[in-house]
ROKOL-195722 format. One line per field, with one value per residue: residue number from 1; z, x, y of N, C-alpha, C, O in turn. Coordinates in Angstrom, 3 decimals. Example, Ala and Ser with C-alpha at 12.3 -4.5 7.8 and 13.67 -1.06 7.14 Angstrom:
% ROKOL-195722
num [1	2]
n_pz [7.800	7.080]
n_px [13.190	12.850]
n_py [-5.690	-2.250]
ca_pz [7.800	7.140]
ca_px [12.300	13.670]
ca_py [-4.500	-1.060]
c_pz [7.800	7.870]
c_px [13.200	12.900]
c_py [-3.300	0.030]
o_pz [8.465	8.039]
o_px [14.236	13.409]
o_py [-3.319	1.138]
***
This chain:
% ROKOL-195722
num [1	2	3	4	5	6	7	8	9	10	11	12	13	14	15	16	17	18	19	20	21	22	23	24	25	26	27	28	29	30	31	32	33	34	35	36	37	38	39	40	41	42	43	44	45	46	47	48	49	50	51	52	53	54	55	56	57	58	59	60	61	62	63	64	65	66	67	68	69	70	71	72	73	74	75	76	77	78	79	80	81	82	83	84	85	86	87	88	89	90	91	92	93	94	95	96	97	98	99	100	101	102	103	104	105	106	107	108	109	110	111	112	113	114	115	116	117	118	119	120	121	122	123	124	125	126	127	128	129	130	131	132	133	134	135	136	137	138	139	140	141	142	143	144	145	146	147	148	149	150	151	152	153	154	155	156	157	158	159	160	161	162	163]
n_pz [3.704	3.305	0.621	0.241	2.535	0.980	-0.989	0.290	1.120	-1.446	-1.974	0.141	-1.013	-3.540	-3.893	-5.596	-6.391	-6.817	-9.487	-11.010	-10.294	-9.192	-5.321	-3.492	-2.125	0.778	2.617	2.310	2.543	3.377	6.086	6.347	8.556	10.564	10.304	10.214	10.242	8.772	7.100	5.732	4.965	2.865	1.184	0.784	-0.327	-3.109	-4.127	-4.107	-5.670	-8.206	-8.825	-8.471	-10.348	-12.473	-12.734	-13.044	-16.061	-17.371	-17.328	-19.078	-21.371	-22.562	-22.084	-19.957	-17.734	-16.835	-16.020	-13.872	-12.078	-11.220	-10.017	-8.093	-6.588	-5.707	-4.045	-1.867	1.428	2.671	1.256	1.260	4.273	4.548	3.094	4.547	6.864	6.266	5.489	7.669	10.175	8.296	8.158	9.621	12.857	12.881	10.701	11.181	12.989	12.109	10.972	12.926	14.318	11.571	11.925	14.747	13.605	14.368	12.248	9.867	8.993	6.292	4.954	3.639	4.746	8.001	10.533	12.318	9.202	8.070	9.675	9.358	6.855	6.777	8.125	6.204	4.299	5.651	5.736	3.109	2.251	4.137	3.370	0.831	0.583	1.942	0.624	0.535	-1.580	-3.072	-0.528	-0.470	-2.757	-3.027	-0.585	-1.711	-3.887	-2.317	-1.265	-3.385	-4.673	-2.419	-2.092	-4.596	-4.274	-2.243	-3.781	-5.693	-4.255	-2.605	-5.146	-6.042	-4.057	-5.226	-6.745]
n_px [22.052	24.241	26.387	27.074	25.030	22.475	23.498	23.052	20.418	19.332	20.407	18.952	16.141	15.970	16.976	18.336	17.554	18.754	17.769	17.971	15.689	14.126	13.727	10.846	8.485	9.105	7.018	3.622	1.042	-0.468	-1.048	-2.598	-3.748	-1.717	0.291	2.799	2.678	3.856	4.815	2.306	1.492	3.557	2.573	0.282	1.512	1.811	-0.171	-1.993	-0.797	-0.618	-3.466	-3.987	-2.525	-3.943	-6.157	-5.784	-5.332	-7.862	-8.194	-6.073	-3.936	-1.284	0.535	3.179	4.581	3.060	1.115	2.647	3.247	1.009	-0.260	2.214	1.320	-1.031	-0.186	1.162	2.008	0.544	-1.763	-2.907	-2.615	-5.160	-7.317	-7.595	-8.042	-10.873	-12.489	-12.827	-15.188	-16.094	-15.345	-14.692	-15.007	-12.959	-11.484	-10.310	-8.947	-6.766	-5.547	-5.221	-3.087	-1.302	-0.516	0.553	2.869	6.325	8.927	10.862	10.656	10.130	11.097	9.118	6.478	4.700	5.138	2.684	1.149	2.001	2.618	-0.454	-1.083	0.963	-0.729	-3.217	-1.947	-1.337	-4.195	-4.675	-3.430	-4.118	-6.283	-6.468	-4.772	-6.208	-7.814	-10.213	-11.483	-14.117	-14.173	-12.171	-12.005	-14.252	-13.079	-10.670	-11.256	-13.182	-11.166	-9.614	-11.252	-11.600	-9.249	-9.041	-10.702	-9.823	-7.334	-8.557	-9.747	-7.461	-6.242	-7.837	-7.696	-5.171	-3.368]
n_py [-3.033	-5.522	-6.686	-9.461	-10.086	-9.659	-11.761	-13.964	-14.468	-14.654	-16.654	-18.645	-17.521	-18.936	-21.755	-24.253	-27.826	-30.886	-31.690	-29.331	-27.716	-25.455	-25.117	-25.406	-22.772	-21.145	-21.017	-22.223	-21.172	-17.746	-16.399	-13.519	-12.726	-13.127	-11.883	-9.340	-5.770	-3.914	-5.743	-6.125	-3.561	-3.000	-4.738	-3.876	-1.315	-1.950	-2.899	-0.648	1.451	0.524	0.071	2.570	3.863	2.935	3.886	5.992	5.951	6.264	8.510	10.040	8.464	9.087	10.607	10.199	11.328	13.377	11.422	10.025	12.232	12.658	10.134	9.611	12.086	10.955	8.431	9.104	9.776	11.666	12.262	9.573	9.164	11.007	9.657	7.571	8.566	9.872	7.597	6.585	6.123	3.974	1.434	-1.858	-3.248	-4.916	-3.874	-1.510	-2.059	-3.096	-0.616	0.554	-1.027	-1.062	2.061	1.813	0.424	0.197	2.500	4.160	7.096	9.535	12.445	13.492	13.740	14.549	12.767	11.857	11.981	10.300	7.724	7.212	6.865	4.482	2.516	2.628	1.233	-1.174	-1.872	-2.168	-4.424	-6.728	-6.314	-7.204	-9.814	-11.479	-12.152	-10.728	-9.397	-7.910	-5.896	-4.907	-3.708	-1.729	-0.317	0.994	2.076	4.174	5.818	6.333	8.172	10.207	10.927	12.645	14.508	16.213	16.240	17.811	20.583	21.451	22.409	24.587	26.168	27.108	29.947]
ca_pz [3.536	2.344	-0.903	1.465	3.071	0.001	-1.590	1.287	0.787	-2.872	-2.309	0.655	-1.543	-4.545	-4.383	-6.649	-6.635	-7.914	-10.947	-11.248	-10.198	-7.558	-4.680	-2.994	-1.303	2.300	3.154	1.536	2.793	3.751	6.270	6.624	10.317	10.973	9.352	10.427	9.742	7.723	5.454	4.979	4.319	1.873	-0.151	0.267	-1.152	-4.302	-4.412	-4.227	-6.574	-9.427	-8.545	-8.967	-11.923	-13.937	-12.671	-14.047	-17.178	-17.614	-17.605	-19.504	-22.120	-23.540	-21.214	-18.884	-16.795	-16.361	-14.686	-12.564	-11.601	-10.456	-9.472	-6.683	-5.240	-4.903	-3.140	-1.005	2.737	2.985	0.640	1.969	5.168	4.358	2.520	5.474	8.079	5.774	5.253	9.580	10.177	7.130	8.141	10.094	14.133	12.450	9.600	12.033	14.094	11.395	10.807	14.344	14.021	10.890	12.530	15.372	13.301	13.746	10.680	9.485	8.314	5.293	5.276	2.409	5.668	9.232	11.212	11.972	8.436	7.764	10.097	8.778	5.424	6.896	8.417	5.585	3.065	6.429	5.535	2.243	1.720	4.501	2.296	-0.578	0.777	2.889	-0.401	0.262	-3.341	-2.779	-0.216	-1.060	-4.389	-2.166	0.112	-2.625	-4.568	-1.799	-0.919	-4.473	-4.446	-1.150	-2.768	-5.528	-3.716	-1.349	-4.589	-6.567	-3.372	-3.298	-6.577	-6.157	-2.975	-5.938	-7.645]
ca_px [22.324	26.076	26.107	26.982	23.743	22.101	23.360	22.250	18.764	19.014	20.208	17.848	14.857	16.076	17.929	17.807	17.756	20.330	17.098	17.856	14.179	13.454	12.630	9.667	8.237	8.824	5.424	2.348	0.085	-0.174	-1.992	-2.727	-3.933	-0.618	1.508	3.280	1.901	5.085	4.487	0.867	2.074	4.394	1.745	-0.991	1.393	1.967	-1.567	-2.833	-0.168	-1.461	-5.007	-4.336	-2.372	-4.698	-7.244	-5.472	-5.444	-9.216	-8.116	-4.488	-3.296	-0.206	1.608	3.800	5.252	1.813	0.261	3.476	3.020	-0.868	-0.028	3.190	0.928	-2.136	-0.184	2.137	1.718	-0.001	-3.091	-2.923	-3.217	-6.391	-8.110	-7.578	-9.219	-12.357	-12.670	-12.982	-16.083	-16.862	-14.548	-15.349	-13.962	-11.637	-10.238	-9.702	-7.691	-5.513	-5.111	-4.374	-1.517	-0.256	-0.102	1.761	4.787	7.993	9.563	11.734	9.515	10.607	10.840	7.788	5.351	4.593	5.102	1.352	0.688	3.101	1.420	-1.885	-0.516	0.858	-1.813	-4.220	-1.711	-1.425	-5.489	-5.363	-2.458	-4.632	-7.908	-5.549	-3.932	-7.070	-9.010	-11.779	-11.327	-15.283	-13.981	-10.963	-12.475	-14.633	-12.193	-9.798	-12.476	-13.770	-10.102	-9.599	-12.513	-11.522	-7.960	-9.234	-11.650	-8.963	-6.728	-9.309	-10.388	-6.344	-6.000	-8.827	-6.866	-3.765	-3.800]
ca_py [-4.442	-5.645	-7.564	-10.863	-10.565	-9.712	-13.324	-15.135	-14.218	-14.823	-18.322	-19.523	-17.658	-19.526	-22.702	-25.137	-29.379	-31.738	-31.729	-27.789	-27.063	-24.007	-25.563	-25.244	-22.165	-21.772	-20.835	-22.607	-20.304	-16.540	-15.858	-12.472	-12.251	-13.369	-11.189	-7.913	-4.557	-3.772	-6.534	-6.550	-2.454	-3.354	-5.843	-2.448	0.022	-2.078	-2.940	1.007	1.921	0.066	0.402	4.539	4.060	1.941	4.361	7.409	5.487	6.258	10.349	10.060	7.494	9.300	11.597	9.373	12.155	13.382	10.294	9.708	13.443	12.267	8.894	9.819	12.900	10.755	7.963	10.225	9.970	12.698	11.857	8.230	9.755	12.136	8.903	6.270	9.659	10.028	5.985	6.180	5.378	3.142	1.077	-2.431	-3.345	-5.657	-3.217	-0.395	-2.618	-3.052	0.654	0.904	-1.804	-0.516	2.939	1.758	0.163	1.336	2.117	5.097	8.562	10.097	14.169	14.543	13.746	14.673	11.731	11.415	11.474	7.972	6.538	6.790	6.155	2.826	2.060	2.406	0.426	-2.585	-2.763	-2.322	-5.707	-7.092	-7.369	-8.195	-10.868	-12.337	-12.455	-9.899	-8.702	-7.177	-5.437	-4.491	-2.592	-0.741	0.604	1.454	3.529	5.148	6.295	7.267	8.992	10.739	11.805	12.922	15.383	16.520	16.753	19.108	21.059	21.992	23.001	25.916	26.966	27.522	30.997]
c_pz [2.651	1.316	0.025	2.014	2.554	-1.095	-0.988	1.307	-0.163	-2.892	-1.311	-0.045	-2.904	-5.191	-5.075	-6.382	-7.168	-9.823	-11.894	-11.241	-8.956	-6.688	-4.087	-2.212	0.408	3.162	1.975	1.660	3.058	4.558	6.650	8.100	10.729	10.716	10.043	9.698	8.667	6.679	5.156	4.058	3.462	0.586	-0.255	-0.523	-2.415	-5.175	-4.960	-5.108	-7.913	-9.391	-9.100	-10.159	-12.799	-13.931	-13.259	-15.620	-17.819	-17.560	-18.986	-19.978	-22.376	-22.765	-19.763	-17.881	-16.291	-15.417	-13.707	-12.060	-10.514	-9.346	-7.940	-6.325	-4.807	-4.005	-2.240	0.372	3.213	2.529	1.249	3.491	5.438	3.954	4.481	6.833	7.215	5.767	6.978	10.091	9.519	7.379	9.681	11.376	13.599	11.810	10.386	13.094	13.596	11.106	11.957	14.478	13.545	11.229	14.184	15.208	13.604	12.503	10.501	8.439	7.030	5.623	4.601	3.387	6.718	9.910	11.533	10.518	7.919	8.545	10.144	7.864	6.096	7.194	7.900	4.501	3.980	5.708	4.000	1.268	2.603	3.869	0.952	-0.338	1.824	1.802	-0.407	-0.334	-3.425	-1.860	0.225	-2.254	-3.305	-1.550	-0.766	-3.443	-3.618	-1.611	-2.012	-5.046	-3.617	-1.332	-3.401	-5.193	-3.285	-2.793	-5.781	-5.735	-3.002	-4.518	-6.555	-5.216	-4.125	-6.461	-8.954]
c_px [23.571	25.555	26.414	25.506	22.577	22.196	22.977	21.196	18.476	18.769	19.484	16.305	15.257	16.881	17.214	18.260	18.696	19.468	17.494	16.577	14.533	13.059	11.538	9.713	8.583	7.542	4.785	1.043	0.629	-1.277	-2.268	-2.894	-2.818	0.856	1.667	2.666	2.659	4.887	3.485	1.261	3.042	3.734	0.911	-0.116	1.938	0.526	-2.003	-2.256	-0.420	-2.340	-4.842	-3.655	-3.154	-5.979	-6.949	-5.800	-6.866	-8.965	-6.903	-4.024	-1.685	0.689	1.826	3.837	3.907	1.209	1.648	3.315	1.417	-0.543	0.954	2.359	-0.059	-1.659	0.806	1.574	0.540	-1.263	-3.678	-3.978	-5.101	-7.298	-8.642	-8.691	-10.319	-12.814	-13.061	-14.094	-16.827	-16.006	-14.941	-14.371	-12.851	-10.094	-9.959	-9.198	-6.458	-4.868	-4.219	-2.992	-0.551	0.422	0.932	3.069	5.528	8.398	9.964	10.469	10.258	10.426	9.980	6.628	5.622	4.940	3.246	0.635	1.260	2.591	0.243	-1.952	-0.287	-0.139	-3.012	-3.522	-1.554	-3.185	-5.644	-4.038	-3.284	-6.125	-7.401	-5.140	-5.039	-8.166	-10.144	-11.631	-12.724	-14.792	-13.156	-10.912	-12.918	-13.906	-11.016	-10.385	-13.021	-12.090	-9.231	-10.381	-12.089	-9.851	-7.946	-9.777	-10.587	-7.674	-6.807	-9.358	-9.038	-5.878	-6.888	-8.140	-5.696	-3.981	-3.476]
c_py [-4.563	-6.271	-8.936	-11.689	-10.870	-11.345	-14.221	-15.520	-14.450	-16.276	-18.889	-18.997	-18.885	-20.742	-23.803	-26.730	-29.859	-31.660	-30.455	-27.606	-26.183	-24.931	-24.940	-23.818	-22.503	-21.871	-21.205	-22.218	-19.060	-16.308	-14.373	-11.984	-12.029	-12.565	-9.682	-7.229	-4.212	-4.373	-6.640	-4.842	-2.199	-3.758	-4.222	-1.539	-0.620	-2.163	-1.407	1.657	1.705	0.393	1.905	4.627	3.425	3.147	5.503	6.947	6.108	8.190	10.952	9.269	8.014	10.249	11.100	10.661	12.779	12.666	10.004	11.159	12.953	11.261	8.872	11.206	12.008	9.239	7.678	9.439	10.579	12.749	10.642	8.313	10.264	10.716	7.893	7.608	9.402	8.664	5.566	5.386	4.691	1.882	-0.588	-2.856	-3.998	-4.779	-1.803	-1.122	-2.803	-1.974	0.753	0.014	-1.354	1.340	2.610	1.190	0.948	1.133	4.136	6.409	9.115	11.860	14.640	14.528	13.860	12.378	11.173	10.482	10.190	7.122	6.533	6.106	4.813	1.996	1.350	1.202	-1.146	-2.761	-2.821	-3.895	-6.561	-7.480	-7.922	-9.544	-12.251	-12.518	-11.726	-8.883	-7.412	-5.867	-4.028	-3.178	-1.479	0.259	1.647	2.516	4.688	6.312	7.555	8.227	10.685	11.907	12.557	14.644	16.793	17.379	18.138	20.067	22.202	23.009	24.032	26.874	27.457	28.587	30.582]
o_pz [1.628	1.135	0.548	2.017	2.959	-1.728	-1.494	1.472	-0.286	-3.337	-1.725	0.164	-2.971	-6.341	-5.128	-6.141	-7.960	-10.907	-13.122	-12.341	-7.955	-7.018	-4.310	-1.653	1.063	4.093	0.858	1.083	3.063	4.061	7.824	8.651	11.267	10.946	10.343	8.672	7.564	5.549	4.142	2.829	3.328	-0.570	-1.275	-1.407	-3.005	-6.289	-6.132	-5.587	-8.726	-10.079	-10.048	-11.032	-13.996	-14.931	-13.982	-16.303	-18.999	-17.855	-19.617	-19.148	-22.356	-23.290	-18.758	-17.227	-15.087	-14.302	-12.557	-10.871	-9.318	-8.132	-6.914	-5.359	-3.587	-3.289	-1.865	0.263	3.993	3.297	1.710	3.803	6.280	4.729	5.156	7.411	7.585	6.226	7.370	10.394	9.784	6.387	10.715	11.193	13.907	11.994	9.811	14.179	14.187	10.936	12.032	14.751	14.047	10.858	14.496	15.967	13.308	11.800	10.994	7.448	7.164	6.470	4.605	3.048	6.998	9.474	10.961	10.411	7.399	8.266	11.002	7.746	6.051	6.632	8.317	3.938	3.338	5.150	3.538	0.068	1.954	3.887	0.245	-1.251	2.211	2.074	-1.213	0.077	-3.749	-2.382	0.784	-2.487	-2.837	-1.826	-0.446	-3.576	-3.985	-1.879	-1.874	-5.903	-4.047	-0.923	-3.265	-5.722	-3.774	-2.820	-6.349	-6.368	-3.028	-4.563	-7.525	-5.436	-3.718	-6.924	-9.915]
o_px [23.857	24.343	25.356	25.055	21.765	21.274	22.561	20.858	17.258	17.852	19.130	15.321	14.424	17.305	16.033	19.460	19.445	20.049	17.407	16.145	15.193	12.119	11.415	10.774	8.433	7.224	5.095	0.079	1.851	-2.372	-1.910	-2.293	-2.578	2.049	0.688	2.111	2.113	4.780	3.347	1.318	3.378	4.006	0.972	-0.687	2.670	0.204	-2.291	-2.926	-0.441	-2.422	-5.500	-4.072	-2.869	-6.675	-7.777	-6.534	-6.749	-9.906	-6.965	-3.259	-0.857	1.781	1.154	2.806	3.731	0.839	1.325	3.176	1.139	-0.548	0.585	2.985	-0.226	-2.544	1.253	0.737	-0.284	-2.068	-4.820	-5.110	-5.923	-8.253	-9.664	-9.751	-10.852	-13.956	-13.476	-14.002	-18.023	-16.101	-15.472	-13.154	-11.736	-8.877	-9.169	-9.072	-5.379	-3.652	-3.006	-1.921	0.550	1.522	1.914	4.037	5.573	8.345	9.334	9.752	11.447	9.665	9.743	5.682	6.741	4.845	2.741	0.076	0.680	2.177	-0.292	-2.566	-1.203	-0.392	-3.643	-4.247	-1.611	-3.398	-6.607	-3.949	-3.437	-6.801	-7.842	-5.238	-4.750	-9.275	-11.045	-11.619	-12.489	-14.981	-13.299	-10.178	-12.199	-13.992	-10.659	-9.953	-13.255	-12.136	-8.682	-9.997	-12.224	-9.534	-7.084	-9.356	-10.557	-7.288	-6.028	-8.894	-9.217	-5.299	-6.538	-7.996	-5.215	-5.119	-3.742]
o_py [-3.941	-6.391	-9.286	-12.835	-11.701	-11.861	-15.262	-16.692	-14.583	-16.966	-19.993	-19.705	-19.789	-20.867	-24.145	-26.857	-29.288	-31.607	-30.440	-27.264	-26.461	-25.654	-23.736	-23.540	-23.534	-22.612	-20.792	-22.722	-18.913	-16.044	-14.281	-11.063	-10.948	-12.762	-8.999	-7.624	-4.203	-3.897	-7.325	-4.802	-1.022	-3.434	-3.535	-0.899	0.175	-1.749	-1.163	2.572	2.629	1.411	2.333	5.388	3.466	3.321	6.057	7.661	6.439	8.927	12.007	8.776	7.103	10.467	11.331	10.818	12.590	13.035	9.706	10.869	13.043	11.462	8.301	11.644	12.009	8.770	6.594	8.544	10.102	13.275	10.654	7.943	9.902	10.671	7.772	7.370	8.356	8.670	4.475	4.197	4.571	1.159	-0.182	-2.872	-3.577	-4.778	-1.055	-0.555	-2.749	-2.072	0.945	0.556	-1.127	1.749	3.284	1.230	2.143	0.124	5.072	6.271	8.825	12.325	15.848	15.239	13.430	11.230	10.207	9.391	9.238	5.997	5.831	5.046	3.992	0.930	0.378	0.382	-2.195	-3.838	-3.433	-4.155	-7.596	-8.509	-8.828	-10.364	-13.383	-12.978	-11.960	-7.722	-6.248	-4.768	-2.941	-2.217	-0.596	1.456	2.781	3.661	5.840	7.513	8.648	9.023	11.831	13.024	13.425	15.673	17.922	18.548	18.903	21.015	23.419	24.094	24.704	28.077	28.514	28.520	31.305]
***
């Protein structure tokens, strides 16, 4: 994106009144159904990112580089991946439709994952901005724990394989 296109977007997100107030949102709702896989996968991987750092918190107060060491393997592609497979059949016709969505975005792979595994990963972060953003907070916990749960496992289970 040029810097051009970049101010364009600044000033239709943020113009302001003859009062100088912001105006108004363009959307007054969100609905989630409605929304691209991309962007509900955008809202999940900020969501899951916090969620695992607050949760490291509860192992690690004082050694930053530590929990970002924890925090970027457990929500890699590749873990993402492994969580959203074990979560398969716990998972309800609706919210495995969204997997299946967010796994068929297009969108650009990075070289730290197989292609498969990115699109699981997307997949799982389309359902997990999808119960964020549709309010099923209950739900939402759930899935997120079991996942961290499921990383975690996967992450110890690793580490014995290490000499």
């Amino acid at each position: 994106m040029n810097f051009d296109h970049f101010q364009k977007l600044v000033d239709s997100f943020f113009s302001m009144n003859e009062a100088g107030d912001i105006s108004p949102a363009k959307y007054n709702e969100i609905d989630a159904e409605r929304l691209p896989p991309l962007v509900l996968a955008y809202v999940g991987d900020a969501y899951f990112t916090l969620y695992v750092r607050t949760r490291l918190l509860g192992y690690e107060q004082n050694k930053v580089r530590v929990l970002h060491t924890f925090d970027a393997k457990m929500v890699s592609a590749v873990m993402q991946s492994k969580a959203v497979k074990a979560l398969g059949d716990q998972l309800t016709p609706a919210e495995a439709d969204i997997v299946r969505r967010g796994r068929n975005a297009k969108s650009t792979v990075p070289k730290s994952a197989s292609i498969a595994e990115y699109r699981y990963a997307t997949g799982f972060e389309a359902l997990v901005g999808y119960l964020y953003l549709g309010k099923s907070y209950d739900r939402l916990s759930e899935i997120v724990d079991r996942a961290f749960t499921a990383i975690s496992r996967e992450m110890t289970a690793m580490g014995k394989k290490q000499p």
